[in-house]
C-alpha positions as CSV (number, residue, x, y, z in Angstrom):
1,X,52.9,24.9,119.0
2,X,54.3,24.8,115.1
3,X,53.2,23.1,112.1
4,X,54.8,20.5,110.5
5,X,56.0,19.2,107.5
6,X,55.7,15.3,107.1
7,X,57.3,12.9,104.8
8,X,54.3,12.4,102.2
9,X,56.2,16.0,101.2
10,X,59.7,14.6,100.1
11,X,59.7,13.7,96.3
12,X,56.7,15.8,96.1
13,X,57.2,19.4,97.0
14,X,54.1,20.8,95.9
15,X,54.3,24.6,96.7
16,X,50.7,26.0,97.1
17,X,50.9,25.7,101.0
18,X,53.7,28.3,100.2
19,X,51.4,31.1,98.4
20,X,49.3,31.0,101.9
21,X,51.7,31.4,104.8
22,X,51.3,35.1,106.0
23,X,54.5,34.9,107.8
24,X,56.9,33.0,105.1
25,X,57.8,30.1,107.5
26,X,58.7,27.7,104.6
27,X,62.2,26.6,103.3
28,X,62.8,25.1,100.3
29,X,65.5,21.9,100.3
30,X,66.4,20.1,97.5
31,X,62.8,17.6,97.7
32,X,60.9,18.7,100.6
33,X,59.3,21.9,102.4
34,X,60.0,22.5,106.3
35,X,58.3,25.3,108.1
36,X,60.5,27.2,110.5
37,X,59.1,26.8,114.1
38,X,60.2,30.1,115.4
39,X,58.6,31.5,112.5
40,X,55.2,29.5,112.2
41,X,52.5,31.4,114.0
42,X,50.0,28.4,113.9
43,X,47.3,29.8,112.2
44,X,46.8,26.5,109.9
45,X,46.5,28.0,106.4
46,X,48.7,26.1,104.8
47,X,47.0,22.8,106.1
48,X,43.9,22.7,103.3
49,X,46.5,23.9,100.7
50,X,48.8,20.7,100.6
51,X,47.9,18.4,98.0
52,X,49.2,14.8,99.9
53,X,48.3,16.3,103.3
54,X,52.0,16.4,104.5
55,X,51.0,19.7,106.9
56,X,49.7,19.2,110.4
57,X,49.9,20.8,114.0
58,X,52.7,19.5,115.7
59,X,49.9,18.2,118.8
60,X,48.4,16.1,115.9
61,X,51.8,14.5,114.3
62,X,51.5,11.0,114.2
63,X,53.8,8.2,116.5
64,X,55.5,7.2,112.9
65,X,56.2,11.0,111.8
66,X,57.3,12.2,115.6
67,X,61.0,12.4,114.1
68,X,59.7,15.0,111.6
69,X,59.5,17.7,114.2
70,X,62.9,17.7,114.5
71,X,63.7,17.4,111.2
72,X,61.6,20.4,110.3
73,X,63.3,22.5,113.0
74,X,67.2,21.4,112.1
75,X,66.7,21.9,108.3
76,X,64.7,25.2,108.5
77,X,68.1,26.7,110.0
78,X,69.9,26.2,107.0
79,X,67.2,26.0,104.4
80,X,66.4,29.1,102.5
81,X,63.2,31.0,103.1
82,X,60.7,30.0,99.9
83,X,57.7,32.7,99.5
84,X,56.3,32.0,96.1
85,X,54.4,28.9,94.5
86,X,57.1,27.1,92.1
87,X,55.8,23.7,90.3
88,X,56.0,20.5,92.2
89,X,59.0,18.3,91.2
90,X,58.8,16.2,87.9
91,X,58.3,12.8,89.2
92,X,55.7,14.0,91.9
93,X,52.7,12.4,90.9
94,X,54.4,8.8,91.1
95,X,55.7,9.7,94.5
96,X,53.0,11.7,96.0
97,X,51.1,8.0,97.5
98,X,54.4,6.5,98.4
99,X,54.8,6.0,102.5
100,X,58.5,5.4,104.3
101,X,60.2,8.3,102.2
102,X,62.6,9.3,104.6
103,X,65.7,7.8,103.2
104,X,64.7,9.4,100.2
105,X,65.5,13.2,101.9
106,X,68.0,15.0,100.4
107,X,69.8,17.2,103.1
């Protein structure tokens, strides 16, 4: 099993689960993190890091998020690998509550 990234992280993008990851699984898009599932070794670091709690084991992944474990996988093939903490996009804080973000995804 992997870890995934849900939608509470588009808009947002917090970093710090990013400083964690002994294996540099995460790649950066435009507004959200993915982790890379061939590169995730499970080990649920990052998990306690995330600010909105967007991280969770793909077992635990709620119904309304399911898509999010293919999204994850699809954009961490052509997302670039992201190893340090940067700072959280501008508007963050006004989105970081928000629910149904997934049109918001920037691809």
């Amino acid at each position: 099993m992997t870890h995934v990234v849900t939608e509470a992280c588009i808009r947002c993008k917090y970093t710090d689960c990013v400083d964690v990851c002994p294996v540099d699984c995460f790649r950066e898009g435009p507004n959200f993190l993915t982790i890379d599932p061939d590169e995730c070794i499970d080990c649920a670091v990052c998990i306690p890091e995330c600010p909105v709690n967007a991280i969770m084991p793909e077992e635990d992944v709620p119904g309304d998020q399911i898509h999010m474990i293919k999204i994850n996988a699809d954009l961490a093939k052509n997302w670039p690998s992201i190893t340090k903490r940067k700072p959280a996009l501008p508007d963050a804080e006004e989105w970081k509550d928000k629910t149904g973000k997934l049109p918001e995804l920037i691809r």
